[in-house]
Structures are given as C-alpha cells and as structure tokens.
Backbone of each chain as ProteinMPNN parsed JSONL, in Angstrom:
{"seq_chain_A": "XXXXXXXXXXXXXXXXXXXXXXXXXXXXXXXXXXXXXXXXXXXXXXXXXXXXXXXXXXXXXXXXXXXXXXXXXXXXXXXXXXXXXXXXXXXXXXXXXXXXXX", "coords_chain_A": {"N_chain_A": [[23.922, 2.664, 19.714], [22.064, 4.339, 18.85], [21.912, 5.928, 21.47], [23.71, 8.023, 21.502], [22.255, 9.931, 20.623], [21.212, 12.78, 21.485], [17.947, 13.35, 23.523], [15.679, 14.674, 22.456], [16.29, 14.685, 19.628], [15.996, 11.771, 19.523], [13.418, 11.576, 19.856], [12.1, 13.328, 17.693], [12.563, 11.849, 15.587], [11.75, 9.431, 15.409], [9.488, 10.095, 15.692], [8.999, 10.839, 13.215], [9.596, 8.842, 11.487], [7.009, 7.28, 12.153], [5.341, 8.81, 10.963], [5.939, 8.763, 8.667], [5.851, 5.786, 8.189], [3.211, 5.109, 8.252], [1.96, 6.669, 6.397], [3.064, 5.478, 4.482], [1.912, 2.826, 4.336], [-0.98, 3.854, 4.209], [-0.743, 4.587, 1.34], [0.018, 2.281, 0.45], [-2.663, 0.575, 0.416], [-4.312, 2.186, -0.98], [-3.119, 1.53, -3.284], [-3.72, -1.24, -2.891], [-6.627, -1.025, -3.234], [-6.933, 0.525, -6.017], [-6.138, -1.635, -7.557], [-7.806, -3.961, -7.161], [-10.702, -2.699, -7.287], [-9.823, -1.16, -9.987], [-10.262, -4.096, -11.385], [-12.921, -5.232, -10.814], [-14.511, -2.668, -11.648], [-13.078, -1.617, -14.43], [-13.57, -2.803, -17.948], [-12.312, -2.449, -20.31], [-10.546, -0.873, -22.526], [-11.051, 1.468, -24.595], [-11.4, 4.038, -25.158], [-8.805, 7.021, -23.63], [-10.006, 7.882, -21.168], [-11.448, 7.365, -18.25], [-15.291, 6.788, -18.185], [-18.293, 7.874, -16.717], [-19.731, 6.234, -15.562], [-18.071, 4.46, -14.64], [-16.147, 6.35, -13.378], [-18.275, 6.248, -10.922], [-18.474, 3.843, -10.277], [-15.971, 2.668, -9.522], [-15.546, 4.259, -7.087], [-17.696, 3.916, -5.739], [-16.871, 1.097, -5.009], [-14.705, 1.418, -3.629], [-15.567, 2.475, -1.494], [-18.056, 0.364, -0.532], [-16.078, -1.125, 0.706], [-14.677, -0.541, 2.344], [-16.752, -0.591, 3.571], [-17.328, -2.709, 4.611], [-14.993, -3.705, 5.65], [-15.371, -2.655, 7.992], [-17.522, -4.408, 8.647], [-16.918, -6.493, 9.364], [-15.513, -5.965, 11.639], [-16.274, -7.137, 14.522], [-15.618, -9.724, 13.794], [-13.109, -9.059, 13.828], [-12.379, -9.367, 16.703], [-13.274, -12.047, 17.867], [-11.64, -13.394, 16.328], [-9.055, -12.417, 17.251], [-8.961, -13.57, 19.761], [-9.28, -16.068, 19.303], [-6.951, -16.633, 18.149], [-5.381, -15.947, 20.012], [-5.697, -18.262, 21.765], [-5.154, -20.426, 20.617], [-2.42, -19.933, 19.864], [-1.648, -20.381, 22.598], [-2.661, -23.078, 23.155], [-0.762, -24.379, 21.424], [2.202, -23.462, 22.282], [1.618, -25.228, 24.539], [1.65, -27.696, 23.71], [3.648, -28.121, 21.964], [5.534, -29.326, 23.18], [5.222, -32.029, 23.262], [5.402, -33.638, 20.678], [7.948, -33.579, 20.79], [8.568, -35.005, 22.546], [7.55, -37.224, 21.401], [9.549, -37.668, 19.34], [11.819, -38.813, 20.632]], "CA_chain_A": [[24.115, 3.636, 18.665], [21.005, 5.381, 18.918], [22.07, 6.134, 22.601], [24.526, 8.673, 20.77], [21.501, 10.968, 20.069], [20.429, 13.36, 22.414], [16.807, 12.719, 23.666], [14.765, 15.371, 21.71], [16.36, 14.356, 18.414], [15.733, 10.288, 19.187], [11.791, 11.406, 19.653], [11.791, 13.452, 16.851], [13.203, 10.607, 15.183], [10.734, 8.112, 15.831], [7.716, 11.117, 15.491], [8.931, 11.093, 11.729], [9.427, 7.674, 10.682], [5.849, 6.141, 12.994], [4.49, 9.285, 10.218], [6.327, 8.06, 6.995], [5.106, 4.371, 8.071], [1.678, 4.976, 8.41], [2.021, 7.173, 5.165], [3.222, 3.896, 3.467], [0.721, 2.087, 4.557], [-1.848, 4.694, 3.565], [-0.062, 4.51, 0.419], [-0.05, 0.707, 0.222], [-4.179, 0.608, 0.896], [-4.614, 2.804, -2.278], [-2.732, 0.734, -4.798], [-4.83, -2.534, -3.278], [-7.819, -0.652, -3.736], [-7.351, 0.409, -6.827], [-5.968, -2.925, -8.289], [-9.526, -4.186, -6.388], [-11.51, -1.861, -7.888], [-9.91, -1.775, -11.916], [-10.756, -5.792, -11.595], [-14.722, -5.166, -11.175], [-14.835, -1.392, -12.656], [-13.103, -1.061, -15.46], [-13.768, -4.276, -18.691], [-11.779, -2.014, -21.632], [-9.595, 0.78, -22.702], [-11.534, 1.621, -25.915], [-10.869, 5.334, -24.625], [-8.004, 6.594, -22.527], [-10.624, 8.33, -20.104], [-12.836, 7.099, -17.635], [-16.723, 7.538, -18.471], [-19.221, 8.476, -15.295], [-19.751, 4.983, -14.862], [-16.392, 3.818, -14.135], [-15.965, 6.65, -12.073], [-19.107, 6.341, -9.507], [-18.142, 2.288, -10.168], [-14.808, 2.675, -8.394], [-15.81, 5.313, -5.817], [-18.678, 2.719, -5.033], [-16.196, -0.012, -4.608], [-14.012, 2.203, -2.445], [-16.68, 2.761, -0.287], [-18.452, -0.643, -0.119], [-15.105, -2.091, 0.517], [-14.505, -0.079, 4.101], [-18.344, -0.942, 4.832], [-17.075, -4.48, 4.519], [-14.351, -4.665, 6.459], [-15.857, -2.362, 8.916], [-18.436, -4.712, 9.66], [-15.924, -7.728, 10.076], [-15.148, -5.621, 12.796], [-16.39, -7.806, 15.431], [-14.821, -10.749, 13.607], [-11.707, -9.379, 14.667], [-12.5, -9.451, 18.181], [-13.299, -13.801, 17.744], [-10.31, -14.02, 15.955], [-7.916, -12.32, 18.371], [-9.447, -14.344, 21.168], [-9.273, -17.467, 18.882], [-5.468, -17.246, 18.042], [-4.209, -16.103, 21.368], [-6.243, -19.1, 22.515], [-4.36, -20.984, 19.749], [-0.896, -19.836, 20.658], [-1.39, -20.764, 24.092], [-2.7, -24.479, 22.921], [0.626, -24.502, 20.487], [2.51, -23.974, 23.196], [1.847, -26.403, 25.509], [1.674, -29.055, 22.61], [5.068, -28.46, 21.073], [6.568, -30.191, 23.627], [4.627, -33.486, 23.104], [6.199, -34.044, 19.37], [9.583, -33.171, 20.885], [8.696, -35.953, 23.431], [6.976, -38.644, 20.541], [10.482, -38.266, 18.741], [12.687, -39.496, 21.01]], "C_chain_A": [[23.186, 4.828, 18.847], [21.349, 6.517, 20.927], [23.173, 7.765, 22.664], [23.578, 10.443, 20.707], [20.6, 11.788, 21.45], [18.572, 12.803, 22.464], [15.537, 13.509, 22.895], [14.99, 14.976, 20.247], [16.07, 13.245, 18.304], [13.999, 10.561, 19.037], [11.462, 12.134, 18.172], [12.029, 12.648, 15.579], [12.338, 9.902, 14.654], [9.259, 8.722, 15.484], [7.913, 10.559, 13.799], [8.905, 9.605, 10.644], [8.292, 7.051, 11.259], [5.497, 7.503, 11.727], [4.666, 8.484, 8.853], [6.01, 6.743, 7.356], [3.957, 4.493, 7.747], [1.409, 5.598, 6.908], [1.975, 5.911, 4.246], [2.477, 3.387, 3.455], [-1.316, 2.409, 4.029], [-2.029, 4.218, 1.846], [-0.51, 3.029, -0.089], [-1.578, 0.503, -0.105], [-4.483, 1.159, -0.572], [-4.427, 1.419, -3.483], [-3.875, -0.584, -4.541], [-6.261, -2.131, -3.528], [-8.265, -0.392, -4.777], [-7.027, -0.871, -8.009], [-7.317, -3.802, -8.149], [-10.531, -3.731, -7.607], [-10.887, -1.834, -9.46], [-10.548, -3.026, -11.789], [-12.309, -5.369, -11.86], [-14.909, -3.973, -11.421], [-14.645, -1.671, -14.298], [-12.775, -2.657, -16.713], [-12.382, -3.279, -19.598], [-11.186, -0.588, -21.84], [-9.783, 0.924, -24.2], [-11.472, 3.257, -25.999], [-10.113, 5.564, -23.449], [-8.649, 8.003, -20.987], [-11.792, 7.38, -19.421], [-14.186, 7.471, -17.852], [-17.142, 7.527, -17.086], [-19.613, 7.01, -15.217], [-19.142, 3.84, -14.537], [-15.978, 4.595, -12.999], [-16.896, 6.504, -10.846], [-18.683, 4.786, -9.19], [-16.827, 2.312, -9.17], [-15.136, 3.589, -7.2], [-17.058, 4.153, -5.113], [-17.707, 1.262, -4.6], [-15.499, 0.567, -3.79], [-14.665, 1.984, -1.058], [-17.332, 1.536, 0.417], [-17.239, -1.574, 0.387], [-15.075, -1.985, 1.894], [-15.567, -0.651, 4.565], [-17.858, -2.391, 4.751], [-16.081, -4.575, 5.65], [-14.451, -3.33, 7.938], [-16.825, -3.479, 9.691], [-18.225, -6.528, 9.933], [-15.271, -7.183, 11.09], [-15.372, -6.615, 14.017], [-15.807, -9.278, 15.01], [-13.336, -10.786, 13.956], [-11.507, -9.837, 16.081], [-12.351, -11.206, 18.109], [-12.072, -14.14, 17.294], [-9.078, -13.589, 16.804], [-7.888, -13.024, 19.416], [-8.973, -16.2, 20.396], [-7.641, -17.62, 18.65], [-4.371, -16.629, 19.404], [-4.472, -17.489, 22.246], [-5.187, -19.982, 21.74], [-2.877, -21.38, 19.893], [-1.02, -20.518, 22.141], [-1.475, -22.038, 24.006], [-1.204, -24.724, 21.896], [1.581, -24.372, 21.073], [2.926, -25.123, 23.831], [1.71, -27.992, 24.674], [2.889, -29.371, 21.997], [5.658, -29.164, 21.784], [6.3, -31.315, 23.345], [5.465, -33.719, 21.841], [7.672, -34.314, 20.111], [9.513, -34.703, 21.873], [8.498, -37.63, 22.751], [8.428, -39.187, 19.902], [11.421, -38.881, 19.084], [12.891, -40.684, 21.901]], "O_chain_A": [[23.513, 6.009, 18.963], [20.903, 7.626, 21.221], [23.323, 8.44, 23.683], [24.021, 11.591, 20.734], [19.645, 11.391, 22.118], [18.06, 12.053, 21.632], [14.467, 12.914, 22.774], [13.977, 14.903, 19.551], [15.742, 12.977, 17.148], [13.335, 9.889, 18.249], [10.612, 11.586, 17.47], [11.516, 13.051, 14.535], [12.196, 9.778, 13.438], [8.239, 8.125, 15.138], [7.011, 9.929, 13.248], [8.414, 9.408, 9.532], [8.355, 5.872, 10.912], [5.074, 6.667, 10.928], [3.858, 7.823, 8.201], [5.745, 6.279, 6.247], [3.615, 3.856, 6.751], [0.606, 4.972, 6.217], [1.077, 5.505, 3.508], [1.986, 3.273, 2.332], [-2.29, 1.72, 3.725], [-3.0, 3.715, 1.281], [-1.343, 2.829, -0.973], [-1.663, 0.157, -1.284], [-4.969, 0.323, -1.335], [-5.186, 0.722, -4.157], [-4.664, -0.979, -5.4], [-7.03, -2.949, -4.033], [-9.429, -0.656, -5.078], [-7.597, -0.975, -9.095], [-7.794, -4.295, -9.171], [-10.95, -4.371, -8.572], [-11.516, -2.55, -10.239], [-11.7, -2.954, -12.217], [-12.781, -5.214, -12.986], [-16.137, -3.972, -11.507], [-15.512, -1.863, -15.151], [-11.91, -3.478, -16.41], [-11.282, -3.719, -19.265], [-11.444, 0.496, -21.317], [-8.902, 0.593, -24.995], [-11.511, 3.691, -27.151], [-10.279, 4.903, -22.424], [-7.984, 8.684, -20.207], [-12.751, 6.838, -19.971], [-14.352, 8.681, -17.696], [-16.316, 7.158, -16.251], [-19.915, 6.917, -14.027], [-19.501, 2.695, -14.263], [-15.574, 4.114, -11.941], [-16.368, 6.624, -9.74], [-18.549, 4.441, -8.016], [-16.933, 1.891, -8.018], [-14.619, 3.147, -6.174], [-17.023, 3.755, -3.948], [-18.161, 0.489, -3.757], [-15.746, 0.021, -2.714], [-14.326, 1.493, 0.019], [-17.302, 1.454, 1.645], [-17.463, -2.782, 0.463], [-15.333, -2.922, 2.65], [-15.606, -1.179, 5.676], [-18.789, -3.137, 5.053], [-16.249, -5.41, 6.539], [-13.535, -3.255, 8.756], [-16.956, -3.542, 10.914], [-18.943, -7.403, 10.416], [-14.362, -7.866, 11.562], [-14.292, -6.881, 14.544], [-15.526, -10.02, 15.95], [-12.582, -11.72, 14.228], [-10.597, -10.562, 16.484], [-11.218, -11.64, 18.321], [-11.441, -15.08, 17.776], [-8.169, -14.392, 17.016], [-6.841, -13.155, 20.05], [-8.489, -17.172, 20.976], [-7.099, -18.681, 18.961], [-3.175, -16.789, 19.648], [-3.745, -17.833, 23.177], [-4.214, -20.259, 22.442], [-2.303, -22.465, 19.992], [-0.107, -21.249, 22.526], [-0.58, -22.623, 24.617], [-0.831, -25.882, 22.083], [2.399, -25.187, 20.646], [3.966, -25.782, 23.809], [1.696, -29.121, 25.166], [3.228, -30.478, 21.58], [6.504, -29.854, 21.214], [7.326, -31.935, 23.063], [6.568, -34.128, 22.204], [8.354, -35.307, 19.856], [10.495, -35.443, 21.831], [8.927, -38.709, 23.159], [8.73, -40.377, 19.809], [12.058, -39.544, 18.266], [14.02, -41.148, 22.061]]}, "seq_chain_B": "XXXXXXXXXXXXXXXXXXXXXXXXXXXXXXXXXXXXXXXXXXXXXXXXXXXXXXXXXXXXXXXXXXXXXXXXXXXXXXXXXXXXXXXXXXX", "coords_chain_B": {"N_chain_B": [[36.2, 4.744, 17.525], [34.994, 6.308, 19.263], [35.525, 8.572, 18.215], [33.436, 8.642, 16.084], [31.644, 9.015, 17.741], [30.882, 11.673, 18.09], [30.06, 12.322, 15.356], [27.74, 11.147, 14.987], [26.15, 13.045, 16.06], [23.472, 14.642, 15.262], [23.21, 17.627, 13.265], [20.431, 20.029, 12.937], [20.148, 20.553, 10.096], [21.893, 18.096, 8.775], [19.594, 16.288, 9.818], [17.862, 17.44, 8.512], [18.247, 16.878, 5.901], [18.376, 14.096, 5.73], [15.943, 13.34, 6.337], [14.484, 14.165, 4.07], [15.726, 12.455, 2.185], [14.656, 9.86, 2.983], [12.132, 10.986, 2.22], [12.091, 10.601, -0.205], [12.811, 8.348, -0.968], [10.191, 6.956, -0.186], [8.351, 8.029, -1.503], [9.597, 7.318, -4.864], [9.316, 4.253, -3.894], [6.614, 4.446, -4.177], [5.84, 5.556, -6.57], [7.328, 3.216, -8.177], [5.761, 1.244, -7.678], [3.159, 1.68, -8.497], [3.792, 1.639, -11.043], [4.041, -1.322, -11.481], [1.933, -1.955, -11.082], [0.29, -0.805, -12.841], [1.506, -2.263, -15.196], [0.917, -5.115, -15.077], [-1.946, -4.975, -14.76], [-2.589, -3.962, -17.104], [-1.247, -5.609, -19.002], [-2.748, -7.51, -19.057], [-5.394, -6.706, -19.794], [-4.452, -5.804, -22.116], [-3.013, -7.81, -23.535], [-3.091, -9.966, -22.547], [-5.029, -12.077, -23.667], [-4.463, -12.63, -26.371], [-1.478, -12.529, -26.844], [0.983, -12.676, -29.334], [3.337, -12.523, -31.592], [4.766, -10.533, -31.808], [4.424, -6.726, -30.322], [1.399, -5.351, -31.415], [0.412, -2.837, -33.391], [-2.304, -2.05, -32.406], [-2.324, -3.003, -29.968], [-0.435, -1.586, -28.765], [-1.709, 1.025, -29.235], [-4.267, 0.17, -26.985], [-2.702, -0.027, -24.889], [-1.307, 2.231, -24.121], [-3.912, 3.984, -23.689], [-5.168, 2.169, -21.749], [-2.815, 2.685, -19.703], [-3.454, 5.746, -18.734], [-5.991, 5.427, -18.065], [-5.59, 3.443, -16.321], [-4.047, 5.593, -14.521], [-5.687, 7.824, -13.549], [-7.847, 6.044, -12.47], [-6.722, 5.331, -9.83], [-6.225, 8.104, -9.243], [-9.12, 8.143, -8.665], [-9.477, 6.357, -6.756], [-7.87, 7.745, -4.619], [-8.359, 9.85, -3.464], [-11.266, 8.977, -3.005], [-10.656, 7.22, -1.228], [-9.013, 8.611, 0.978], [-11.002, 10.995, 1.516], [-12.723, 9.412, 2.681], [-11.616, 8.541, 5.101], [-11.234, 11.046, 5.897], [-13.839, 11.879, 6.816], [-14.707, 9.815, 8.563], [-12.861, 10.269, 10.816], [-10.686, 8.344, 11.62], [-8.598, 5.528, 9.974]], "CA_chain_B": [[34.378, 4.616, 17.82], [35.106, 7.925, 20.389], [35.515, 9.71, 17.447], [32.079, 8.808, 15.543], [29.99, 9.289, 18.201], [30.266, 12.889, 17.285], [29.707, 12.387, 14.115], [26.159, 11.076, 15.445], [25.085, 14.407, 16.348], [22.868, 14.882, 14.22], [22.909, 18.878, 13.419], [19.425, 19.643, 12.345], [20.469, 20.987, 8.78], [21.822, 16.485, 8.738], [18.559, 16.067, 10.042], [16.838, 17.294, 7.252], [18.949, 15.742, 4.867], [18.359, 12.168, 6.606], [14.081, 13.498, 6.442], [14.213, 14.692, 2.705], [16.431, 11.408, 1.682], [13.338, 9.327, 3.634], [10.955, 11.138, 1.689], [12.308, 10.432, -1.404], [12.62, 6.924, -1.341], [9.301, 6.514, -0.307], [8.284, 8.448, -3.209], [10.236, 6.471, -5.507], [8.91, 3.133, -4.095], [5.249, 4.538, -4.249], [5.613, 5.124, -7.831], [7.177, 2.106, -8.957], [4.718, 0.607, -7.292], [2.218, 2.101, -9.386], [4.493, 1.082, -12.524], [4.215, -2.384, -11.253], [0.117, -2.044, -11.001], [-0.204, -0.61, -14.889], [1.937, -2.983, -16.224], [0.326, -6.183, -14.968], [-3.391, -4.934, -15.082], [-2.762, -3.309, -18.411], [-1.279, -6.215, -19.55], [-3.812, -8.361, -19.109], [-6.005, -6.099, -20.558], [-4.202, -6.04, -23.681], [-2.372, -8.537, -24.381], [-3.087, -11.802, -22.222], [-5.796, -12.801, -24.333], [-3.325, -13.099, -27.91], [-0.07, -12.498, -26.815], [1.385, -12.693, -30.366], [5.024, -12.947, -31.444], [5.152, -9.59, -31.222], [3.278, -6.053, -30.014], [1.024, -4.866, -32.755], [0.075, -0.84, -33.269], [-3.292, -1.922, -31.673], [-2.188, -3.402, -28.555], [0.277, -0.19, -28.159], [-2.792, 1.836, -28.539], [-4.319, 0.054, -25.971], [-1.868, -0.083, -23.274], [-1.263, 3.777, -23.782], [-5.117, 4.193, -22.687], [-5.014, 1.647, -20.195], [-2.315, 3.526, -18.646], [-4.141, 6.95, -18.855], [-6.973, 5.056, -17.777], [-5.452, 3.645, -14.702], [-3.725, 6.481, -13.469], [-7.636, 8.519, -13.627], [-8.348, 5.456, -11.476], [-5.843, 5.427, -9.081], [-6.873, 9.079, -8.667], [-10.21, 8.538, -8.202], [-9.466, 5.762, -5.768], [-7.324, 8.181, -3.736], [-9.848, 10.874, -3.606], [-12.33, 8.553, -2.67], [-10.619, 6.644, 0.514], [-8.672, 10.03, 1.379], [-12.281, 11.95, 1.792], [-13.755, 8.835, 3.729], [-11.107, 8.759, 6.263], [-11.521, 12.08, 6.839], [-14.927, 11.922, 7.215], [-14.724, 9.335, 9.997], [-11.496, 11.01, 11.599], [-9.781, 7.089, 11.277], [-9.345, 4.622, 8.764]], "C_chain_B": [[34.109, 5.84, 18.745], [34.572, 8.772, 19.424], [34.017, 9.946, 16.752], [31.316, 8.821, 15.925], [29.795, 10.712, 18.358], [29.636, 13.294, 16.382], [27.965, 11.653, 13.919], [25.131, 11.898, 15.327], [24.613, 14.973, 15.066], [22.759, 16.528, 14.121], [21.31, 18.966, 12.242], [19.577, 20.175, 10.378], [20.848, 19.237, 8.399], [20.496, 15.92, 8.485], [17.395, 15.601, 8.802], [16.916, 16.855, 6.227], [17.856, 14.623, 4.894], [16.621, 12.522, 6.052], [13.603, 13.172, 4.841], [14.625, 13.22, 1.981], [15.012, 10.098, 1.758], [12.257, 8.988, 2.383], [10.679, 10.832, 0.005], [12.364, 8.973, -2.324], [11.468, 6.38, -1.531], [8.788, 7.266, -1.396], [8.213, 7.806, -4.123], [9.828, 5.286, -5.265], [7.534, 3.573, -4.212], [4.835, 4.551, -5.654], [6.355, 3.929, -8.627], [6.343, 0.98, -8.205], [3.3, 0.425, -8.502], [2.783, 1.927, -10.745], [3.821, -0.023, -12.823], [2.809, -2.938, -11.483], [-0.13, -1.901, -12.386], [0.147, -1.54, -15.51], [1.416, -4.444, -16.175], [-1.356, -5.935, -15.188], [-3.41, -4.622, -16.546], [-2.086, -4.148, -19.316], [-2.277, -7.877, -20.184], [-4.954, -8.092, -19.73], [-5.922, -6.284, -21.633], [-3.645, -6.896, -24.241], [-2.154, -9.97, -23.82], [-3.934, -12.146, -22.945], [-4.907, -13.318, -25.825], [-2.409, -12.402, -27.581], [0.657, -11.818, -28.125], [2.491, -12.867, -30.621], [5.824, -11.51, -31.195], [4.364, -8.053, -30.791], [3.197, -5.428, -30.818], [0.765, -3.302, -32.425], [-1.565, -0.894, -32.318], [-3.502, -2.154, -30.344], [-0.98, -2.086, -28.008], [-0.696, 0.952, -27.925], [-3.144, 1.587, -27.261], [-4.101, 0.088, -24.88], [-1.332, 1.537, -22.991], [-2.637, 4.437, -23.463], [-5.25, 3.054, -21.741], [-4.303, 2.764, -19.548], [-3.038, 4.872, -18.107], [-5.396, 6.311, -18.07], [-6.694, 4.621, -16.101], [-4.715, 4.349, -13.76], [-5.193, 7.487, -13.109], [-7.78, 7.604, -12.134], [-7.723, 5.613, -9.946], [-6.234, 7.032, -8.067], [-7.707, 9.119, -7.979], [-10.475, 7.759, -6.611], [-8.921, 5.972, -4.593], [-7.942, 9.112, -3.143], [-10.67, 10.273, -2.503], [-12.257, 7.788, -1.255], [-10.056, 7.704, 0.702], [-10.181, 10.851, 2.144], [-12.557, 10.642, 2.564], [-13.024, 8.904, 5.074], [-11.136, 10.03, 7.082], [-13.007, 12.117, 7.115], [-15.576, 11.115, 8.42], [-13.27, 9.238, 10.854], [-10.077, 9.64, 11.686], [-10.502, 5.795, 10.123], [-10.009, 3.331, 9.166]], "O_chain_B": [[32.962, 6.262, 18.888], [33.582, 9.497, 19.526], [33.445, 11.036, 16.772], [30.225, 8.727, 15.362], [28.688, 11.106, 18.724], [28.859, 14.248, 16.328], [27.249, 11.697, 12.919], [23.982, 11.84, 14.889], [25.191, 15.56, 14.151], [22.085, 16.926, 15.071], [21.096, 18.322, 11.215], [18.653, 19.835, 9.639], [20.011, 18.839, 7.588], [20.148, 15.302, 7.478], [16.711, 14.664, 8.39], [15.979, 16.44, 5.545], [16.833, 14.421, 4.241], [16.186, 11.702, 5.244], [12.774, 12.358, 4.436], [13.799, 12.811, 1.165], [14.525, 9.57, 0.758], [11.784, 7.987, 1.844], [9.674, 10.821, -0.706], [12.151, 8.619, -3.484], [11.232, 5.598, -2.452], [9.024, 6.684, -2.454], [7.103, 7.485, -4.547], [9.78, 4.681, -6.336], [6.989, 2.508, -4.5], [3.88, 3.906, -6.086], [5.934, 3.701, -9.761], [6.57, -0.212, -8.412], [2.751, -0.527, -9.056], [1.977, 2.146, -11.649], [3.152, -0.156, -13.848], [2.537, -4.049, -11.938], [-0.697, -2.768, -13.053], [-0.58, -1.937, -16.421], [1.463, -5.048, -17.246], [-1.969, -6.796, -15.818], [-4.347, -5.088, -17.194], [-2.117, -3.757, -20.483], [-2.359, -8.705, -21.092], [-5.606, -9.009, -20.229], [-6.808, -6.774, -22.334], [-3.662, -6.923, -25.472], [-1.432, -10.861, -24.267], [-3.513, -13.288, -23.131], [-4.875, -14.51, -26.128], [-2.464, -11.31, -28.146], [0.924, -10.617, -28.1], [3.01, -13.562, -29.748], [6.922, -11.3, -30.679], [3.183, -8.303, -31.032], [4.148, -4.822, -31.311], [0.927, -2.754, -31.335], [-1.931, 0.078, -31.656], [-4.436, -1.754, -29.648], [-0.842, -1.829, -26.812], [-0.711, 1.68, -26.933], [-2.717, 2.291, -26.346], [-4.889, 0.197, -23.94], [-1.02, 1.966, -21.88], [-2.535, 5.538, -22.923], [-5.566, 3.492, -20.635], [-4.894, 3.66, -18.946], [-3.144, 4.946, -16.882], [-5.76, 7.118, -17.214], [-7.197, 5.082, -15.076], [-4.609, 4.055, -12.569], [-5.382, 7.621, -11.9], [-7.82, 8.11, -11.012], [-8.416, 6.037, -9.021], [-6.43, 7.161, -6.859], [-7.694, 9.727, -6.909], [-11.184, 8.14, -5.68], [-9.034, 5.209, -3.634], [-7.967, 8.965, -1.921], [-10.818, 10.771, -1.387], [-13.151, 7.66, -0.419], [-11.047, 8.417, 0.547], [-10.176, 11.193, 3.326], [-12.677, 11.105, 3.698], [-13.631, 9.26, 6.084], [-11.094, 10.191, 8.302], [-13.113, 12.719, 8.183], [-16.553, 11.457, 9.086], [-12.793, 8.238, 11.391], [-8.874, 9.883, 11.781], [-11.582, 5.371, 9.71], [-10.568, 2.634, 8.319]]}, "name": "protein", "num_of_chains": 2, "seq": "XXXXXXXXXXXXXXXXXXXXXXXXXXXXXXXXXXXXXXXXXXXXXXXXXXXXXXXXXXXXXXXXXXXXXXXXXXXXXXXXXXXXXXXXXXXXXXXXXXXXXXXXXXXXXXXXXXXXXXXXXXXXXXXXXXXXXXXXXXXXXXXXXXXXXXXXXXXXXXXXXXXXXXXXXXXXXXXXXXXXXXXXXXXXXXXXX"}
C-alpha cells in the first residue's frame, strides 16, 4: 500500500508521525507527573488556586523525579544485560517443558 | 485496485488534511486524558471519604476548585519538565 506513495511523501510521512509520537509521549510524561506530583503536593481544595507552596512543591517533585530516574541510569544498563541474558536462558529452556509433557 | 492506487497520491493540500486530522485527535485524546486525571484525583479529594446518597453544594464547591486547582497544576507541571528538558537538550 504504502509502496503507492512516492518516496519523498513516505519520508515525510514517517518525519511527521516519529514527531506526533514522541509528542504523545511528551504528553503522556506530563499527565504521570502531574497525577505524581497532586498525590504528595496538593492535601485540599479549600481555594481554587494554588498557594507558593504547592507551587515550588510540584516544581520540586518535577525535578526530583528526573534526578531519580536519571540516576537509575546505570540500573538500566544491569537490567538490559540481565533480561537479554534472561531471554536467551528462556529460550533454550522452553523446549525442556515441551519435552517433560510428552 | 488499478484505479485506487491513484487515489493514493497523496496531493499535498490531502496531505495536510491527513496532518491537521492527526493533530486533532491527538489533541482530543490529550484532553480527555486530562478529564480522566480531574475526575479521579478530584474525586477522591471530595468525595471518597463520605460518598453520600447524593452530591451536596459543598462537595460541588469542592470539585469546582479541585478542578481549577488541578489544571494550575498540570500547568505548573508542564512548565516545569518542558524548561528542564530544554535545559539538558534531552529528556
């Protein structure tokens, strides 16, 4: 189908929806941040404004949130190593069941 | 099937259609998204603790500053990762 589309319109194509994904995703990141952040900011809606210590409270959770999973950074590294190691033992194991059942 | 693979060609005036149509959805799911966020935080707020049989004038107050309250947030929380990403060029 796509084969249909000349080759400048399939890249511009693909330029526009890899933007509107990442947008989403942008997008997505917000709402869990601020669903995150109301939980330990904000206790009460006794006014329908934020006071100055709701707002530095969420901007501080914003912030401490990235330094967090910035510095599980190297935990990704162990864990990519640990579940390709994983897959590869899952693998060569599935056959054994397939072999116990019959 | 000869015939509709003309009807492929995308002319870019289509194009922008097809772009604008895109942009609209996501739009549209970004804010009921954010529907979906007020109405469960802001119900919990106001009205999981006594429920009642039905919603009183004080729990309508409430949930009309919740809302007000967590769109502010929402703001501030867009603001606030928006400016950090740019400040270290990725998120």
């Amino acid at each position: 189908m796509s084969a249909n589309y000349d080759e400048a319109t399939q890249r511009e194509l693909q330029t526009f929806v890899e933007q509107e994904t990442a947008k989403a995703q942008m997008q997505n990141t917000i709402h869990e941040f601020t669903n995150r952040c109301w939980e330990s900011c904000i206790t009460s809606a006794k006014s329908n404004q934020l006071d100055s210590k709701e707002t530095s409270c969420l901007q501080n959770c914003v912030g401490r949130f990235i330094d967090t999973s910035q510095s599980m950074m190297p935990a990704y590294s162990v864990l990519r190593r640990l579940t390709t190691a994983e897959t590869a033992n899952v693998n060569t194991l599935s056959v054994e069941p397939a072999l116990v059942v019959t | 099937m000869s015939s509709s693979a003309s009807g492929l060609n995308l002319s870019s005036a289509n194009k922008d259609e097809v772009k604008q149509r895109v942009r609209k959805e996501m739009a549209m799911a970004n804010a009921q998204e954010l529907v979906n966020n007020i109405n469960k935080n802001c119900y919990q707020m106001c009205l999981s603790k006594n429920p009642g049989t039905s919603i009183s004038s004080s729990d309508e107050t409430c949930l009309a500053r919740c809302m007000d309250k967590f769109l502010a947030s929402w703001d501030v929380v867009s603001r606030a990762y928006v400016s950090r990403v740019q400040q270290e060029g990725s998120p």
